[in-house]
TORKOL-4160 file (C-alpha; in steps of 0.2 Angstrom, whole numbers, padded with zeros to 4 digits, m for minus):
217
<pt num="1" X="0449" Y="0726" Z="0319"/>
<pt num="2" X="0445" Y="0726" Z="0337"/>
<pt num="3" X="0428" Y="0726" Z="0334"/>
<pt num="4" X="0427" Y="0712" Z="0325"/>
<pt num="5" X="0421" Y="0694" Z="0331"/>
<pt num="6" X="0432" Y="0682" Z="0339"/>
<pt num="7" X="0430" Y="0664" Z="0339"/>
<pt num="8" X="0423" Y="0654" Z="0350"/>
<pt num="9" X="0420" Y="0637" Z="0353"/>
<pt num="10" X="0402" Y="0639" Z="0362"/>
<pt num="11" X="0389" Y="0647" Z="0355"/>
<pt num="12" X="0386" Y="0666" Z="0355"/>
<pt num="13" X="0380" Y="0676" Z="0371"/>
<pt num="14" X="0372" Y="0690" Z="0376"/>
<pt num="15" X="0376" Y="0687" Z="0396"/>
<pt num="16" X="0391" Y="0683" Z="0407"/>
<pt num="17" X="0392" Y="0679" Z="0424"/>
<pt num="18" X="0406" Y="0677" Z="0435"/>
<pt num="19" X="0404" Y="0672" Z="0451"/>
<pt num="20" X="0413" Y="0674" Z="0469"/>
<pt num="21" X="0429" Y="0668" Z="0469"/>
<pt num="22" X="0433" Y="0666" Z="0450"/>
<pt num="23" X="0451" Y="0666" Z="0442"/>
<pt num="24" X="0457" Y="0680" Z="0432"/>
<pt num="25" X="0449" Y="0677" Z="0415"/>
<pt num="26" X="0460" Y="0678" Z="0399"/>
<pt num="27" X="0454" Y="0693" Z="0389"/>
<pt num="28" X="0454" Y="0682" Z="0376"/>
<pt num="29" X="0439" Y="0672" Z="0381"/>
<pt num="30" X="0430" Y="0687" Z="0392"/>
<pt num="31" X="0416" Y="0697" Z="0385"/>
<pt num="32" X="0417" Y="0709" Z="0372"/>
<pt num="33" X="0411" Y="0723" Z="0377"/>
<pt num="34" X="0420" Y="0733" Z="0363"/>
<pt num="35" X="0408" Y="0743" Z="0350"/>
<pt num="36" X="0389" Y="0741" Z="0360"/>
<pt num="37" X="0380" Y="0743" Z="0372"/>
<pt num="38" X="0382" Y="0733" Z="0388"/>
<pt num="39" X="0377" Y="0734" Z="0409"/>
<pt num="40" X="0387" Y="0728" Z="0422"/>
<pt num="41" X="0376" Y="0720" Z="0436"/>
<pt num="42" X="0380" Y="0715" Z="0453"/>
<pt num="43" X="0373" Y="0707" Z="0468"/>
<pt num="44" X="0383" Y="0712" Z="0483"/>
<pt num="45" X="0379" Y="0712" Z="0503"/>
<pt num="46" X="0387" Y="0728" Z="0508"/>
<pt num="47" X="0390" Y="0737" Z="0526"/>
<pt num="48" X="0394" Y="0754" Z="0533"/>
<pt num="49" X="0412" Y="0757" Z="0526"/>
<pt num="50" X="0413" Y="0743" Z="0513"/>
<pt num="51" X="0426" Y="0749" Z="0499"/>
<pt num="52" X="0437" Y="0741" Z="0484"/>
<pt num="53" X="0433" Y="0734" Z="0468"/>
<pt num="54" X="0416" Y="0722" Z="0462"/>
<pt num="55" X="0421" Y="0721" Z="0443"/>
<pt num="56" X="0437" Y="0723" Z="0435"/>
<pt num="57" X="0443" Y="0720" Z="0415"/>
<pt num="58" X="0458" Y="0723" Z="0406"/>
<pt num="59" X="0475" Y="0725" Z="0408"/>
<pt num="60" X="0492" Y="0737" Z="0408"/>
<pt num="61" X="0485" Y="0746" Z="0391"/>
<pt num="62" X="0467" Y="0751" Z="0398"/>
<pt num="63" X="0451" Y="0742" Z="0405"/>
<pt num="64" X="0437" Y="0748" Z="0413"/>
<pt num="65" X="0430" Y="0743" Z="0432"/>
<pt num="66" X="0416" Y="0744" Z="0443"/>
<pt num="67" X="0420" Y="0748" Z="0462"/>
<pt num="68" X="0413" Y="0758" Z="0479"/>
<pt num="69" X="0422" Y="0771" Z="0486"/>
<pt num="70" X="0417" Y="0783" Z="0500"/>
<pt num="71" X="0400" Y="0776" Z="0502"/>
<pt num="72" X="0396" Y="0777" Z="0482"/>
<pt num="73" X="0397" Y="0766" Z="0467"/>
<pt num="74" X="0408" Y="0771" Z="0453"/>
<pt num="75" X="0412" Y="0767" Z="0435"/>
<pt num="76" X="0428" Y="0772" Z="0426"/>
<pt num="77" X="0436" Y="0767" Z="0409"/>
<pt num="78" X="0450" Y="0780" Z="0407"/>
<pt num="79" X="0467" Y="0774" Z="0403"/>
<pt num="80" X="0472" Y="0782" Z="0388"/>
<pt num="81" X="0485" Y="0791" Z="0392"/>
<pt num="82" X="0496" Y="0779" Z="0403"/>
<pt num="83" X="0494" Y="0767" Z="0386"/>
<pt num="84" X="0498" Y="0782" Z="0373"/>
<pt num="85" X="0514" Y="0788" Z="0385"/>
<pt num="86" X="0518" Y="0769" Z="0392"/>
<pt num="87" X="0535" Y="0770" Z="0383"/>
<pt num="88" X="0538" Y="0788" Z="0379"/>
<pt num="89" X="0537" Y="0792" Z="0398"/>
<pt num="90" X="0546" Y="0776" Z="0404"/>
<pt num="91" X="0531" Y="0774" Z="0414"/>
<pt num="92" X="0539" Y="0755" Z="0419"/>
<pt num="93" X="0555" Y="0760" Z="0420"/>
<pt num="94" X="0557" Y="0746" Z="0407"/>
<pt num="95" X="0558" Y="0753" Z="0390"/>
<pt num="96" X="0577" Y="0748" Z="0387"/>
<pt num="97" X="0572" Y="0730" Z="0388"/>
<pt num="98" X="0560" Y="0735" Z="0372"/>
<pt num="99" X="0544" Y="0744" Z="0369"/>
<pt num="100" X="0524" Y="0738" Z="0376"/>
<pt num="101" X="0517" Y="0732" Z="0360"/>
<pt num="102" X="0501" Y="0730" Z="0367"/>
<pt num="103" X="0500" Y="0746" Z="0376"/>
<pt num="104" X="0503" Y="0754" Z="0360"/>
<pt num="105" X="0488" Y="0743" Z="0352"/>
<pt num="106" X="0477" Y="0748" Z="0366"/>
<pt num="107" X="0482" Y="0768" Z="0363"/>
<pt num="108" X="0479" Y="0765" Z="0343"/>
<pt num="109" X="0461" Y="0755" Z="0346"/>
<pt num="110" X="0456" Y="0770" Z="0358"/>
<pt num="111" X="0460" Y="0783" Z="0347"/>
<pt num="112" X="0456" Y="0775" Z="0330"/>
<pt num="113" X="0440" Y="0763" Z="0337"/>
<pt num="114" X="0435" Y="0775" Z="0352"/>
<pt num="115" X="0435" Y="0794" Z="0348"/>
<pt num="116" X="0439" Y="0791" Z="0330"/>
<pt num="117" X="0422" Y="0779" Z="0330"/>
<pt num="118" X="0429" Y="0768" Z="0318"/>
<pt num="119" X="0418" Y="0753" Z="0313"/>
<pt num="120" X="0417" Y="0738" Z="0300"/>
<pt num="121" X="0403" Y="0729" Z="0298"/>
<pt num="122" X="0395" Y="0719" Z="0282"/>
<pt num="123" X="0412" Y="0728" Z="0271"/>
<pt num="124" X="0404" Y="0745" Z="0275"/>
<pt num="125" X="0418" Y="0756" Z="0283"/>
<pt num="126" X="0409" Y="0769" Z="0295"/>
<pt num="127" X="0414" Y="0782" Z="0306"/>
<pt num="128" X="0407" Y="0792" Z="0322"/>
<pt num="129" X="0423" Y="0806" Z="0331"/>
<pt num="130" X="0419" Y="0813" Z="0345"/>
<pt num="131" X="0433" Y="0821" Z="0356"/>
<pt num="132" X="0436" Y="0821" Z="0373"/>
<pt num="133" X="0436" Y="0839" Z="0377"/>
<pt num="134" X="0457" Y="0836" Z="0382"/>
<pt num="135" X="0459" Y="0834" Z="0364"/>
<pt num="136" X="0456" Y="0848" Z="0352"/>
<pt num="137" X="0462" Y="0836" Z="0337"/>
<pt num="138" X="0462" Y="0821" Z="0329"/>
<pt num="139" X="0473" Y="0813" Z="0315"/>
<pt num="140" X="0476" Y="0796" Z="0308"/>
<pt num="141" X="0477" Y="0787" Z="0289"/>
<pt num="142" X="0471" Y="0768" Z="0287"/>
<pt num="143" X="0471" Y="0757" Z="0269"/>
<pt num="144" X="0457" Y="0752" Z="0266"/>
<pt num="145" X="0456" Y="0738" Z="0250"/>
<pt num="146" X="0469" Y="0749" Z="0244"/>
<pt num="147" X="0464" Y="0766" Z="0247"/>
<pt num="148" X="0473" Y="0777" Z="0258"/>
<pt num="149" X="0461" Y="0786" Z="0270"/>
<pt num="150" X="0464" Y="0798" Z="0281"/>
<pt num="151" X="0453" Y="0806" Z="0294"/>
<pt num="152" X="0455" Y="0823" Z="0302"/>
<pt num="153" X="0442" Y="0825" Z="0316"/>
<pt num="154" X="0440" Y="0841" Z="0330"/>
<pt num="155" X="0425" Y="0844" Z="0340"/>
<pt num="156" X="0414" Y="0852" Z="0328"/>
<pt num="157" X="0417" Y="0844" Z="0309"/>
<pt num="158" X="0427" Y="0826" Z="0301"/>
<pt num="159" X="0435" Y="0829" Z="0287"/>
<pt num="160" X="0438" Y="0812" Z="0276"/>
<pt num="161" X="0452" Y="0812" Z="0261"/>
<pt num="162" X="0458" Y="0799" Z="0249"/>
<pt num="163" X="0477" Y="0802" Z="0249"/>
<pt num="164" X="0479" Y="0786" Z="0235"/>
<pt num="165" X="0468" Y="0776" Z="0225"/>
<pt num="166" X="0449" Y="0773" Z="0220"/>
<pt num="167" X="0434" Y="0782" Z="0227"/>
<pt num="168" X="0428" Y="0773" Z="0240"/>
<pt num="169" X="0408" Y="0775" Z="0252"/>
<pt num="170" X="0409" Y="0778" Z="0270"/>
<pt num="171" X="0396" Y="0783" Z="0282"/>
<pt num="172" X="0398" Y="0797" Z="0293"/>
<pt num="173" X="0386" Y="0795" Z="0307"/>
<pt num="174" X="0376" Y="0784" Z="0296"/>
<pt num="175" X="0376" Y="0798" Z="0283"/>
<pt num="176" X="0384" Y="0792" Z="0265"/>
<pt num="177" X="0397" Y="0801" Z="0261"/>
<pt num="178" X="0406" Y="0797" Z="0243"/>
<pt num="179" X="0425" Y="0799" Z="0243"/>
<pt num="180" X="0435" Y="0803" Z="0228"/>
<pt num="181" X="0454" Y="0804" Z="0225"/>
<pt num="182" X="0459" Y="0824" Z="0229"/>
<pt num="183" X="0442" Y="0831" Z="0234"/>
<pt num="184" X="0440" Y="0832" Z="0253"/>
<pt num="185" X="0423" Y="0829" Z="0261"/>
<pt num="186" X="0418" Y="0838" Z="0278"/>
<pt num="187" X="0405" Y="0833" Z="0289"/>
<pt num="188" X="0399" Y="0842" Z="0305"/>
<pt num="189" X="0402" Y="0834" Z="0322"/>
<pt num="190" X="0385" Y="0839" Z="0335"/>
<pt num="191" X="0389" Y="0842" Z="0350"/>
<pt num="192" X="0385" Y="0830" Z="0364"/>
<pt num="193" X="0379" Y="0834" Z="0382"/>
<pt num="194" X="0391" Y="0834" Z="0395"/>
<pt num="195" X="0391" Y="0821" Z="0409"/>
<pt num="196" X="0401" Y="0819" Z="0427"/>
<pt num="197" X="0418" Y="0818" Z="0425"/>
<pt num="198" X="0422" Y="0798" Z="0430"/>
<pt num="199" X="0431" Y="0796" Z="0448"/>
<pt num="200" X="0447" Y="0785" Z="0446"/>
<pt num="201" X="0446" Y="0767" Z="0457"/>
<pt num="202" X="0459" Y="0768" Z="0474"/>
<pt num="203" X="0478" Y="0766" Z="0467"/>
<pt num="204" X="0475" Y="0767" Z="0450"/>
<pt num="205" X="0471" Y="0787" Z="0446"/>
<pt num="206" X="0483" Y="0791" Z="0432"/>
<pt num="207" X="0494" Y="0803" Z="0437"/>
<pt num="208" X="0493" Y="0821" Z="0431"/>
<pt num="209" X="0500" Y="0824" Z="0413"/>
<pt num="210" X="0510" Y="0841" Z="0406"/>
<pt num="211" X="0515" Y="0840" Z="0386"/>
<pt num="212" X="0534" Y="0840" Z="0384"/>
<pt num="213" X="0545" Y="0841" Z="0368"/>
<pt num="214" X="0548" Y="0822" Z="0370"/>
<pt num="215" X="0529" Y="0818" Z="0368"/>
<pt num="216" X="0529" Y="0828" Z="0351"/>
<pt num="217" X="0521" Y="0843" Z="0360"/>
């Protein structure tokens, strides 16, 4: 799963810093910031109309990057919907020569890790939805040691069902929540505050999107 550890040959850390200068970093050996807490710091000498990008990570199926624009320092980490719609859209115009496996990696980890809040840690499987308010819903089944789960999540309640196999114990928000084979469990979503919607760094805002009957829609 995308949250769990990779290996490395050093030992583990809890800072990172790149320096002026530095060469694209593999995202293979860069820091995780999937699944916590993290703070981007930077010490820069600005002037009157400085502009472009301090911090950037990821690559054609999503990232997230710190910049200046118009006199103001911005974060954004919105890319979903150029990796969901990479190869349903053409987007590259190179969709004959096969389809962006890891766009398509990046648009399930998203969905599934990000606004389905999946997590594994110490065998225990947990989950935390929240929907962004673009998406009124939320569907996906994963097997886990042989069960089928699947997960229905909208802005107000999850609803957790074992489509095949043994009862299985989840948490929902930290709440236990015990599953058995044909008996649906639903658990209420609260809602959260809203905050700023996040400006898009220069050349890289997604362009707008309208549902068609080629997406599903």
């Amino acid at each position: 799963m995308s949250t769990t550890e990779r290996p490395e040959v050093s030992e583990p850390r809890s800072r990172y810093v790149y320096y002026p200068g530095t060469l694209e970093v593999p995202e293979a050996v860069a820091v995780n910031v999937r699944g916590r807490s993290y703070k981007i710091a930077a010490d820069v000498d600005l002037t009157v109309d400085a502009s472009g990008v301090i911090f950037a990570h990821g690559a054609q199926f999503g990232g997230h990057a710190l910049y200046i624009k118009d006199g103001k320092l911005k974060y954004v980490y919105d890319y979903l919907g150029e990796a969901a719609l990479m190869d349903l859209r053409d987007l590259e115009h190179n969709t004959r020569d096969g389809v962006h496996i890891a766009s398509l990696a990046g648009a399930w980890i998203a969905l599934v890790g990000g606004f389905g809040g999946l997590r594994h840690r110490d065998g225990t499987v947990s989950f935390a939805p929240r929907l962004p308010q673009a998406l009124s819903r939320l569907s996906f089944s994963i097997l886990i040691r042989g069960r089928r789960l699947r997960v229905e999540a909208t802005h107000t309640a999850a609803t957790y069902y074992i489509a095949d196999g043994k009862p299985l114990d989840i948490l929902h928000y930290g709440e236990e929540v015990q599953l058995s084979p044909g008996h649906p469990k639903v658990r209420p979503i609260e809602a959260a505050p809203a905050g700023p919607r996040p400006s898009q760094p220069p050349g890289r805002e997604p362009v707008a999107r309208r549902r068609t009957t080629e997406d599903g829609g």
